[in-house]
N, C-alpha and C positions, 0 to 999 in steps of 0.2 A: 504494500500500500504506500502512495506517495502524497504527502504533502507540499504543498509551493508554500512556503513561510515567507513571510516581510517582518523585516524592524518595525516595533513599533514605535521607537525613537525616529528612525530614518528609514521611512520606506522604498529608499531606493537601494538599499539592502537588502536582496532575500538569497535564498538557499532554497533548493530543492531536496527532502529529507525521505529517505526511503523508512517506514517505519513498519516494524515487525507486526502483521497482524495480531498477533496474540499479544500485542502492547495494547489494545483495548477491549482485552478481556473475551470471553465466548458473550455467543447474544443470549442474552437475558428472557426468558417468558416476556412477552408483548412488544420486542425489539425487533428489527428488520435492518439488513445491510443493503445497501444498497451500491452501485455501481453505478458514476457519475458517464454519463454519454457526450455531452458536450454544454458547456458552457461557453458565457460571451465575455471577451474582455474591452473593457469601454471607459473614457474618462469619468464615467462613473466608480469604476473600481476603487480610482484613483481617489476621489473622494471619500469614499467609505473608511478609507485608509489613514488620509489626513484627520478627520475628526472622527476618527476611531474611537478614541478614549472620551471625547466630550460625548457623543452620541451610541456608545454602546456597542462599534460595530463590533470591535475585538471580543466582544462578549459570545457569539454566537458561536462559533467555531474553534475553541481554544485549542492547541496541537494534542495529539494524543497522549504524548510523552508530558508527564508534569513536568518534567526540566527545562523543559524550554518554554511552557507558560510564561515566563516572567520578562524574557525579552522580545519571544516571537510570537506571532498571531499567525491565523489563514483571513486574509481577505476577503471577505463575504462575494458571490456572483450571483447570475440566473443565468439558471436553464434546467436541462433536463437528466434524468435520471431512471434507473429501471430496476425492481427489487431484486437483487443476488439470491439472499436467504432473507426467510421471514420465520419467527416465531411468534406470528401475531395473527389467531386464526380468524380475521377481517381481510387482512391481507395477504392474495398469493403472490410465490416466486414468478418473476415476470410481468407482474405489477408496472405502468411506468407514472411518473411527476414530474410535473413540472414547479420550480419554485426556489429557494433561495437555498445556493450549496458552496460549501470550501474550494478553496482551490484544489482538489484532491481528486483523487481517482476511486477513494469509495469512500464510506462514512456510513457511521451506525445511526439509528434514530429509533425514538419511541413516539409511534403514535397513539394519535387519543381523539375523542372527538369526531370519528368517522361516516361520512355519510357517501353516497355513491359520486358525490362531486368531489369531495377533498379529505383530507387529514388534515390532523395536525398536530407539530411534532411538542409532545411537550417533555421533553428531555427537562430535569427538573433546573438546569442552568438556564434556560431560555423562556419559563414559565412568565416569570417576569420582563421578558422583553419585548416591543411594538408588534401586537397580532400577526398584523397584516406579515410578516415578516417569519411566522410560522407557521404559514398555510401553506399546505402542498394540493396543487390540482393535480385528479385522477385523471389520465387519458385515454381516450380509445385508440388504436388502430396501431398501424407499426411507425416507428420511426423515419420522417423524410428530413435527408439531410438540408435543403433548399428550405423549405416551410419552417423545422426546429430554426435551424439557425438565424433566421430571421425574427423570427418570434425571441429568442434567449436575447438577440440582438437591442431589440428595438419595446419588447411588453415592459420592460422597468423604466425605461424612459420616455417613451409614449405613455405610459402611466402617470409619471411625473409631469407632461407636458397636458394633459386631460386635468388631472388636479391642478393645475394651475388655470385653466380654460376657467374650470368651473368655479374657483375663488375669484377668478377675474368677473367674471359677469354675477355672480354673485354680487361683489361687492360695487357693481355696477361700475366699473373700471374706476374706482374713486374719483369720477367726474373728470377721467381723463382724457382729451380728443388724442393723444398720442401715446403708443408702447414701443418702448424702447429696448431691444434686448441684444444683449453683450455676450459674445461668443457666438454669434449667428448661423457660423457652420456646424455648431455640435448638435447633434439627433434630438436631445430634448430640445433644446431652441426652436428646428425644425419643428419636430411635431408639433410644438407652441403656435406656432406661426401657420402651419397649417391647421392646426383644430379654427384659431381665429377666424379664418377663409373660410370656412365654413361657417359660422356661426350665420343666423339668419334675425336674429331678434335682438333687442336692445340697441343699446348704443354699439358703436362701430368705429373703434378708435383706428387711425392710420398706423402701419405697424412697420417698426424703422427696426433695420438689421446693423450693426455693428460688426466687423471684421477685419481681421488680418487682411493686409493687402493682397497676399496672396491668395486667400480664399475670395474675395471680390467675385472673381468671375464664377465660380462656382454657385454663390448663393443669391447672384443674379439670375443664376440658368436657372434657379429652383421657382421663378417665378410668385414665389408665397409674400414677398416684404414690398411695400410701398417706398419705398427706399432703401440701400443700403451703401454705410459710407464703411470704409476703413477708417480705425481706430485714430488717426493723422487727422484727418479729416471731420471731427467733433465739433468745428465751430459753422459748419455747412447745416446743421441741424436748425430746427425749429425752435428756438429756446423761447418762446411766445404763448405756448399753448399751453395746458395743461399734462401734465405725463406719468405715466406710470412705467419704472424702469425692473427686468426681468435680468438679474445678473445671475450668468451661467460661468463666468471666469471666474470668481474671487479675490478678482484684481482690485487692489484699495484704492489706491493710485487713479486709475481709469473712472473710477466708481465715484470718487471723492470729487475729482475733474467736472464730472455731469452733472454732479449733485449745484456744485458753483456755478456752470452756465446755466442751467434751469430754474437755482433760485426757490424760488417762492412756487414756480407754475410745479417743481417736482413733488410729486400728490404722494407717491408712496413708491418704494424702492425694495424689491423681494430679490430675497440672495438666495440664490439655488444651487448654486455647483462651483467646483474650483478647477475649469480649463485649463486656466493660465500657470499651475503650481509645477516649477518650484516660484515661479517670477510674482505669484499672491503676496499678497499685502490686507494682512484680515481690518485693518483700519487706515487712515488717512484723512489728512487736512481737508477739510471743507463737506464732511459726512454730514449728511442732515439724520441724525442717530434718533430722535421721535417719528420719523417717518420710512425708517427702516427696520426690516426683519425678518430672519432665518423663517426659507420655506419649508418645513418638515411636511413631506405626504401623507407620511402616515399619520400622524395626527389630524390631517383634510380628510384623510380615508372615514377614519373611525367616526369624526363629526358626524360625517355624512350618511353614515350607516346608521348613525344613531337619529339622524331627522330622518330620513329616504327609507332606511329598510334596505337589507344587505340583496335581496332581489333586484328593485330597482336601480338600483347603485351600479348591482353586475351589469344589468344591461346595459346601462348609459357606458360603463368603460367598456364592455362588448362590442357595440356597433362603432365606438371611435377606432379602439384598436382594428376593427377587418378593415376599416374605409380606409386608415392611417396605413397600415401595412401594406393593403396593395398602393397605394402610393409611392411608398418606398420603395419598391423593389422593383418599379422604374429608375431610380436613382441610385440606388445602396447595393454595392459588389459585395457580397458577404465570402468571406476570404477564411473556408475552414483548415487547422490545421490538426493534422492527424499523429496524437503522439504528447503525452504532457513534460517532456523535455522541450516542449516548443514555448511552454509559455514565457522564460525567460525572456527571452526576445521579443515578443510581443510588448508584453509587460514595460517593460522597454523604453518599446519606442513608444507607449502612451503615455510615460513619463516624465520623456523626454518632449513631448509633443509632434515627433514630426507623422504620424500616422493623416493620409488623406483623407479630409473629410466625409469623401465618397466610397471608404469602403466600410466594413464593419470587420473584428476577426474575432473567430469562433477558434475553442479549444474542444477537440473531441479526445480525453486522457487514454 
């Protein structure tokens, strides 16, 4: 069994740790091993990674070996999974899931909770942790590497970009004619931008794309932004209108900058992601800090559930994600690689930033 481990000090640190199966013991009455198929790697990772220890992530996956608890973690991902062995007679071998796994090539879990749509795993370390985040969907059929891979790709951040749709018009764009969001070419961005294009009701704010010069053309071709400038190019903007700004970099710097041209017109400022890390900056001169705040989904998730009903709620992210995903994949090369010595280099290059906006990469361990 193998683990991919990161520093949790310096996550551009990690080691790949082959660990003896019988380091986590035989499975237990109502335990299931499972056998990880492929997972996505995405500047989402990345994130999970950076505020690991403020938000929990290092919580869910802690290495097998208690020795290495104390400096290493597994990076939390999505995708998919198929039951090895079960002692849990709800669920048979061959079983498959979709939903949040280690960087690893198998992992034990106890589920609970079980109905013909999902698990859920209540290993008693993760009892306490964000639901949504211990749900595993039941699938049918067999595994298609084109279909998974996009779906591991694009469901946690099309998700993300859906919870954001729906706090936005909620909150009736806080009376802003303009949306502004930073890091334009990352996939939540996108899907942001396209849930917006869709939208048919309420107000209808103008929705301006920020980017690297070098993605320019790219998230021009995407046709979804009423504008998009490169990051240089900040004082080409509207600073007149009212705005609501969707920050997917974690750049302070950049964030601080906008917050000063807009002034007064900037209505409210939601931090979502960290593109830009290691070059983030979590504060900077000129933040408007009462109109800004950390966008947690899963706490959007569970609100919702708790007004909506976990029914209706599914549907609404249901029909975003089919509409959303075949959109994408007009766009999105999903780039699988076969083999979990491969994630180093991935991992990598999402680190490092230089990964093309237009592809995605999947890890099949």
């Amino acid at each position: 069994m193998y683990e991919f481990q990161a520093s949790k000090q310096d996550i551009r640190k990690t080691r790949l740790v082959d660990v003896p199966l019988d380091s986590a013991g035989p499975l237990e009455p109502g335990q299931i091993l499972i056998d990880i198929e492929r997972f996505a790697l995405t500047a989402n990772n990345v994130t999970y990674g950076r505020i690991g220890e403020q938000l929990g992530y290092w919580n869910f996956f802690p290495p097998t070996q208690e020795a290495d608890r104390g400096e290493w973690g597994l990076i939390p991902t999505w995708g998919f999974a198929r039951v090895k062995a079960s002692r849990h007679d709800q669920i048979a071998t061959g079983t498959r899931l979709y939903g949040f796994l280690p960087m690893a090539d198998q992992w034990m879990m106890t589920p609970g909770d079980i109905d013909a749509r999902q698990i859920i795993d209540i290993t008693p370390h993760r009892v306490s942790l964000p639901p949504v985040y211990n749900r595993y969907l039941r699938l049918d059929g067999a595994a298609d590497e084109q279909r998974d891979g996009l779906a591991a790709l694009l469901n946690p951040l099309y998700g993300t970009s859906f919870c954001l749709c729906d706090a936005l018009q909620q909150a009736d764009f806080h009376g802003a004619e303009q949306v502004i969001l930073l890091s334009a070419s990352s996939k939540t961005a996108i899907g942001l931008a396209w849930g917006l294009s869709q939208a048919n009701t309420g107000r209808q704010p103008r929705v301006v794309g920020l980017t690297a010069d070098k993605h320019r053309p790219f998230v021009e071709s995407l046709n979804l932004y009423d504008q998009v400038l490169s990051y240089d190019n900040i004082g080409d903007l509207d600073n007149n209108i009212n705005t609501v700004i969707i920050d997917m970099s974690g750049n302070g710097r950049l964030l601080g900058e906008l917050h000063r041209v807009l002034n007064d017109h900037m209505r409210w400022s939601h931090q979502v992601g960290l593109t830009h890390w290691p070059d983030d900056t979590p504060t900077a001169e000129g933040l408007i800090e009462d109109r800004t705040g950390m966008f947690f989904a899963p706490g959007h998730i569970e609100q919702r559930i708790g007004e909506l009903g976990a029914d209706v709620w599914q549907q609404r992210v249901q029909a975003f994600m089919e509409d959303g995903l075949a959109h994408a994949s007009r766009w999105l090369d999903v780039q699988t690689h076969n083999g979990i010595e491969h994630i180093a280099h991935v991992y990598q290059s999402l680190i490092e930033g230089g990964a093309p906006p237009d592809r995605g990469q999947v890890i099949a361990p």
